[in-house]
N, C-alpha and C positions, 0 to 999 in steps of 0.2 A: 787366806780365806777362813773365813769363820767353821769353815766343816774339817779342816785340818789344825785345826786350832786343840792344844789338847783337852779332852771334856774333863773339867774340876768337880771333885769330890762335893754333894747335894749332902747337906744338914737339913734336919727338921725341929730343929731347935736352939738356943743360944746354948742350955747348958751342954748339948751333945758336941758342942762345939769348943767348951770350956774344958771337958774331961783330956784335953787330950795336949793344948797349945802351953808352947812355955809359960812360965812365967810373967806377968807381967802384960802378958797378951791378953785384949778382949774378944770381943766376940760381938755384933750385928748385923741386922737386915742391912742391904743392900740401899733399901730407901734413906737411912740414916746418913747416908755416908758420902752424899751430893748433893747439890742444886741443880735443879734445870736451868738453865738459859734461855731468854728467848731466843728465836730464830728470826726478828727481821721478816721481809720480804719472803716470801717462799717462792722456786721457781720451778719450773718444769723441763721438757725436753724442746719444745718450741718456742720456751724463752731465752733460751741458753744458745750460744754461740760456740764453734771447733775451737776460737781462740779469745784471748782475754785476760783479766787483770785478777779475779777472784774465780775460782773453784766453785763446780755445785756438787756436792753430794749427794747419791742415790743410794740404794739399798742393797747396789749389786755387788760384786768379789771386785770389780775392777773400780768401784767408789766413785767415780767420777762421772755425771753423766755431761757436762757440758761447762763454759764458764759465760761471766759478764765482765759487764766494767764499770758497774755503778758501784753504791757502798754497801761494801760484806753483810750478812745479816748478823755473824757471828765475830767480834774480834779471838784473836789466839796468837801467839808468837812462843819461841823457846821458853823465855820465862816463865809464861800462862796460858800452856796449854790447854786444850780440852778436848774428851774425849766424845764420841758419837756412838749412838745405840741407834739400830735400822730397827724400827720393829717387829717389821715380818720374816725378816733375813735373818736378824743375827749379828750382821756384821756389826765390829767395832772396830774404830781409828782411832789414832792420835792426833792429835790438829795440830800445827803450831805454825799456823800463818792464819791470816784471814781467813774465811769461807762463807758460803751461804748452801743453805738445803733445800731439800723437796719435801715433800710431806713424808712424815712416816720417818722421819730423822731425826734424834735427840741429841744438843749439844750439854755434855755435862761437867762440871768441875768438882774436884771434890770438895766437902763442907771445911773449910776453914778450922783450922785447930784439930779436926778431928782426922780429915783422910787426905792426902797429898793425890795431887790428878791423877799424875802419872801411874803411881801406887793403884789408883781405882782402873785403871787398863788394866794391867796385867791381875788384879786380884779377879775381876768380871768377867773378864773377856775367857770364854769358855763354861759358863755356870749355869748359859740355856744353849740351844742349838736349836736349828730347822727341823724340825720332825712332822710340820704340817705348816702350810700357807695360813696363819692369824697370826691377832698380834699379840708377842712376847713381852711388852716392857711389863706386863703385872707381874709375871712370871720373874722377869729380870728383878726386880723390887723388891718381891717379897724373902729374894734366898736370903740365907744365913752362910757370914763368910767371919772367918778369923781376922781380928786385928791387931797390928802389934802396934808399940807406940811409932809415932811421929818420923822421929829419927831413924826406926829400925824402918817403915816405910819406904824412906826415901834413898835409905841404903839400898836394897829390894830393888827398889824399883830401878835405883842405877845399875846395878849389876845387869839384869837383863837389858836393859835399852840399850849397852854397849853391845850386846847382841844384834839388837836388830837395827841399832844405830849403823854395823858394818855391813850386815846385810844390805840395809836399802842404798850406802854406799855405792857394793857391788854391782846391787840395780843399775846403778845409773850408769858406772864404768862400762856393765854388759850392754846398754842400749851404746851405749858411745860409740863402742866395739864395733856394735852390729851395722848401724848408719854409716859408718867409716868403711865398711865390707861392701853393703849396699851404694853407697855412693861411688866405689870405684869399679862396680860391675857396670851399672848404670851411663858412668861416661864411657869404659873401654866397651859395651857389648848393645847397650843400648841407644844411646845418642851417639858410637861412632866420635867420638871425640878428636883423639889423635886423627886418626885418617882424616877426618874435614881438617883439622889444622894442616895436617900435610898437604891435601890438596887444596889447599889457600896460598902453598908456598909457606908458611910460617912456622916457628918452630916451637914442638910442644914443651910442658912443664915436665915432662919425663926426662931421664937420665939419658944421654946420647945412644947407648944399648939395648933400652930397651925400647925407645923411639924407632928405632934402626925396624924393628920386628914387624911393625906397622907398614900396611900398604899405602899408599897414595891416592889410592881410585877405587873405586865403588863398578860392584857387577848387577845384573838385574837378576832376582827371583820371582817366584811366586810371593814371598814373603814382602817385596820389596828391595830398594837396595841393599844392599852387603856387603862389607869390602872385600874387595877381590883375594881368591884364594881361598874365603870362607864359605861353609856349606852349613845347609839346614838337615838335620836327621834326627829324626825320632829318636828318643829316650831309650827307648830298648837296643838300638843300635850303639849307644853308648855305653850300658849299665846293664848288668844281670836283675830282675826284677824279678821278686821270690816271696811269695805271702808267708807269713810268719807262723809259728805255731804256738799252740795254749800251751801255758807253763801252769802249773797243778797251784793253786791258790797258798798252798802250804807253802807254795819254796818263793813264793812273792813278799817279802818283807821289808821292812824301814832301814834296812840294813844291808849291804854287799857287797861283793864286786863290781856286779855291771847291773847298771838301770837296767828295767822291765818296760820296753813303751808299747803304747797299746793306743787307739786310737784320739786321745787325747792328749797323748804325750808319757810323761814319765809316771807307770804306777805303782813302782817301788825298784827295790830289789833284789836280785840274787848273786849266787856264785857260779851260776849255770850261766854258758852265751849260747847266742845261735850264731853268734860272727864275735868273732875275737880281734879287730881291726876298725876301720873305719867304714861304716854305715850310717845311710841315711832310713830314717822310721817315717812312712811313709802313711798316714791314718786313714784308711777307707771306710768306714763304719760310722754311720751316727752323725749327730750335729757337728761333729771337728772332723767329718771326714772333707780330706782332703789338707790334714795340717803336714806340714814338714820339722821332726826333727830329727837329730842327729847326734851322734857319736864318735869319738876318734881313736875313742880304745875298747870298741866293742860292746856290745849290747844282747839282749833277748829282747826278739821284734814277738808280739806277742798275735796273737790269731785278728786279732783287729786292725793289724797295721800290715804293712807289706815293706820286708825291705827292697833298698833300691844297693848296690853297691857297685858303682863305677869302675870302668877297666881300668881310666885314668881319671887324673884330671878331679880329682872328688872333691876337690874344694870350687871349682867351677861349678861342676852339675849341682852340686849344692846350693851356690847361689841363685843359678837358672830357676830351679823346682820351687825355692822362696820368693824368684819372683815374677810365676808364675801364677795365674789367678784360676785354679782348681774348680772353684763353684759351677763354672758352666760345664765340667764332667760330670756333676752329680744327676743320678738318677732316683726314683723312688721318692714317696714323699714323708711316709708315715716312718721309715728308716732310708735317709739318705745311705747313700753308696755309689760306689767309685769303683768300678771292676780293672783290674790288674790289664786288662785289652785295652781299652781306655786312657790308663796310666803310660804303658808302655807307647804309643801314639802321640803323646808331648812331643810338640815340637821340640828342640833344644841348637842354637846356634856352636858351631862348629866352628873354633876361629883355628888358625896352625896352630902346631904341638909346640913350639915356642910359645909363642902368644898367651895361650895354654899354661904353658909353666910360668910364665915369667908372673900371671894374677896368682898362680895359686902358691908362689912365691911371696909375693906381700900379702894373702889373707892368711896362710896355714898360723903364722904368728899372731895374729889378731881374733882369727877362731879358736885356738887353743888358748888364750889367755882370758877369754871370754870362758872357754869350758873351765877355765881353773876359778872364776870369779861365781859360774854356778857351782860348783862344788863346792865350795871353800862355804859358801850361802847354806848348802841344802846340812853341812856339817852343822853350824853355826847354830842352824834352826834346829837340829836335833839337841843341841846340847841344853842351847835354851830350855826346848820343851820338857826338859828332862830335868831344869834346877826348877823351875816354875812352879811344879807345884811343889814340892818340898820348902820351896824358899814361905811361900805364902800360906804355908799352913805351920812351920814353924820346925818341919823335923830338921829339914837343914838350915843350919846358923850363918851368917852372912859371910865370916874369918874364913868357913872352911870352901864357901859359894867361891869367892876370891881369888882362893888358890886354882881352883876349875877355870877360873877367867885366866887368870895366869897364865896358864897352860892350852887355853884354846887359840886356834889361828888369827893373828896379828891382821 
């Protein structure tokens, strides 16, 4: 997101910009250094479909408000990419497939002979930020940013994109992860899977042992059916539920042992825990109250969030909590909230303590290699942001960037 983006060093001039860049390097407004594109078709939220052939971009952190399936307003692919400017947000992308926008989107490339696309991301991207709801592109335009030639550019500009080229990798492996967890809670706990196969007579895609675990017949609840031998009980009869406490802003940093989550999820970290194990961060505060997330090696739950930590079973109850729908607990309108009474009162299905191990036997290795896929990420992105601006102001040289690369996670 453009607010985590790190904020680049504001020139007020070409020559203040000269005193200082190697050799060789120039110096330009921001306007010098692309063409606009046009944008085609412009679409909205009610012209846009869940699914489809082309992307629309919006102004928001998650970019995407909708797709279609007519023709892109914008072409882009690997080779010729292009960059987007939201103008009220901030945000910038890198394009490199088709697209089309909404208003308030700019597709750009860089000028030919003079700035390489990719190079105009990472030089831009962080030169204005959100500080007020108007629009930024004059602001964006007018900075003054260091250039170096051509070649040193596109050098630049590869070193970081292998950054975030593994990052959004990660992404995807981590959504892979997560639908693979969700999909196997969903037949064993939700659709009752095996059991209706068994009482079909027919035999499931499971291993003979662990089929074995499974009942054949269904009982009646309040809930509805259930397979027999399972019970329905509240959350609190499962989990310890424990509101978290304020960690003092000073020991909240970019840097630590263990995440800090707070009701939006992760806000930094420290070397302090409030749980040194496995903990679910549980957000009751605010517009993300009611988010779930989680930990396997410990965490500080910070006064906004509430931990939850399971007797057993924590990779189950973990699943349950993600896929349950929170909003109908919310109270309050001007500060949503989710009191811990509330929380504790989740339903949560109770299948035997076999049963039981034998899920959180095939997710613990799929949740863990997903925590290693955000980590290995949130590393990635620090390092990045940490060559980025040296690289593009000239104090660090590409040979020595290189070595850094060398050396960061594969």
């Amino acid at each position: 997101m453009a607010r985590d983006w790190p904020h680049l060093p504001q020139f007020n001039s070409i020559d203040e910009i000269l005193e200082s860049v190697p050799s060789g390097w120039g110096a330009s407004q921001v306007s010098d250094l692309y063409d606009r594109l046009p944008v085609g078709k412009r679409f909205e939220l009610k012209t846009t479909s869940v699914t489809g052939l082309v992307p629309v971009l919006d102004q928001s952190s998650s970019g995407i408000i909708g797709w279609h399936n007519e023709a892109p307003g914008v072409e882009a692919s690997h080779s010729a990419p292009v960059v987007t400017f939201a103008n009220h947000t901030c945000e910038m992308r890198i394009m490199r497939r088709p697209f089309s926008v909404i208003q308030n989107v700019f597709p750009l490339v860089g000028r030919h002979g003079i700035c390489d696309t990719t190079f105009l991301y990472y030089l831009t991207k962080g030169r204005v930020w959100l500080e007020e709801y108007k629009g930024h592109y004059p602001d964006y335009r007018r900075k003054y940013v260091a250039v170096p030639p051509l070649t040193e550019q596109r050098a630049i500009a590869s070193i970081l994109n292998a950054f975030d080229a593994k990052i959004e990798s990660n992404r995807k492996m981590s959504e892979t992860l997560e639908a693979t967890a969700q999909a196997l809670f969903k037949s064993w706990f939700v659709d009752f899977d095996p059991v209706h196969t068994k009482s079909e007579g027919r035999e499931t895609d499971l291993a003979d042992h662990v089929a074995s675990l499974f009942p054949s017949t269904f009982d009646r609840s309040v809930n509805g059916p259930i397979p027999t031998g399972w019970t329905m009980k509240p959350l609190a009869a499962v989990a310890s539920i424990v509101g978290g406490k304020q960690l003092p802003t000073v020991d909240c940093r970019d840097f630590g042992t263990f995440p800090v989550f707070g009701a939006n999820g992760i806000m930094g970290y420290t070397d302090a825990a409030t749980h040194t194990a496995f903990v679910i961060a549980f957000g009751r505060v605010g517009a993300n109250c009611g988010s779930v997330n989680w930990s396997g090696n410990g965490a500080w739950i910070n006064n906004n969030a509430t931990a939850v930590v399971p007797w057993s079973w924590g990779w189950l109850v973990l699943q349950a909590m993600l896929a349950f729908d929170f909003t109908q607990l919310r109270t309050g309108s001007a500060q949503p909230f989710i009191p811990n009474s509330s929380l504790a009162s989740v339903p949560i299905l109770v299948p035997t303590d076999a049963v039981a191990r034998a899920f959180c036997d095939f997710v613990e290795p799929i949740r863990r290699r997903q925590h290693l896929c955000m980590a290995e990420s949130a590393t990635l992105g620090d390092i990045r942001d940490l060559l980025l601006p040296q690289l593009i102001s000239g104090e660090l040289r590409v040979p020595d960037a290189a070595a850094v690369v060398a050396g960061a996670p594969a």
